[in-house]
C-alpha positions as CSV (number, residue, x, y, z in Angstrom):
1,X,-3.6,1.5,5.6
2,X,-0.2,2.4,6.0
3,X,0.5,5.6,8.8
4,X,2.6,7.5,5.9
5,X,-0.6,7.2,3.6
6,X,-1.9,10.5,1.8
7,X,-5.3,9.1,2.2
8,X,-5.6,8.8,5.6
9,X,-8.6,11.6,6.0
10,X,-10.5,9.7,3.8
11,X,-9.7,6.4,5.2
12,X,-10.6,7.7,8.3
13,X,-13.9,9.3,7.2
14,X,-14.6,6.3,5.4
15,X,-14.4,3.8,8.4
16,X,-16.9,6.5,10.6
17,X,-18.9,6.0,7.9
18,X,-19.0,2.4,8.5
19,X,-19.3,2.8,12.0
20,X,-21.9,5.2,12.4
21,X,-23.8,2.4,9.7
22,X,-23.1,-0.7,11.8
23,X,-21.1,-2.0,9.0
24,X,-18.9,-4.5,10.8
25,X,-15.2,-3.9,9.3
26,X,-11.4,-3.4,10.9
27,X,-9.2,-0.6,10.1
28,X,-5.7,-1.8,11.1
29,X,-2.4,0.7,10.4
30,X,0.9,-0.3,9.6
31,X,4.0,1.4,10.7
32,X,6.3,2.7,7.6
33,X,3.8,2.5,4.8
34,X,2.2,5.0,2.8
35,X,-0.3,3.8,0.3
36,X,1.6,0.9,-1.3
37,X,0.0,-2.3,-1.0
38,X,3.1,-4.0,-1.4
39,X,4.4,-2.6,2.0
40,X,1.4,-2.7,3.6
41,X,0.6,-6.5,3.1
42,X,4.4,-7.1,4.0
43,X,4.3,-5.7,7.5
44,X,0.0,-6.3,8.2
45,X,0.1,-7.9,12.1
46,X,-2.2,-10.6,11.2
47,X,-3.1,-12.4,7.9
48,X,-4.2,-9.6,5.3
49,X,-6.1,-12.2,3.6
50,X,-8.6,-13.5,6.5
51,X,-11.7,-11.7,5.6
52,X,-11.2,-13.0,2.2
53,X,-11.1,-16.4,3.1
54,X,-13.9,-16.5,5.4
55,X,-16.1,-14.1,3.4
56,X,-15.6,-16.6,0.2
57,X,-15.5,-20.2,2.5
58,X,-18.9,-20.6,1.8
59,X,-18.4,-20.4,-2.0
60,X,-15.8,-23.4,-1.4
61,X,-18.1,-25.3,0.4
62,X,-20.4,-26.3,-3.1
């Protein structure tokens, strides 16, 4: 999520509620973004696509 983002309370609600249900997940926030996914992605620290990949690599396996 991006810090400028309108929906940080619910974000933030959101990943407790994960939390407090053992739901394994990451909430990373990037500077100078608001809710645009296009900004986000373009300044996410590590690669924004990484939970896909290993989520789906079993899939690829077949």
């Amino acid at each position: 999520m991006g810090d400028k983002d309108g929906l940080d309370p619910i974000i933030q609600k959101f990943s407790q509620l994960l939390t407090s249900s053992n739901i394994t997940h990451e909430l990373i926030e990037v500077s100078n973004a608001g809710h645009e996914y296009q900004n986000i992605m373009a300044q996410f620290p590590t690669d924004p696509y990484s939970f896909w990949k290993t989520a789906f690599e079993p899939l690829s396996a077949k």
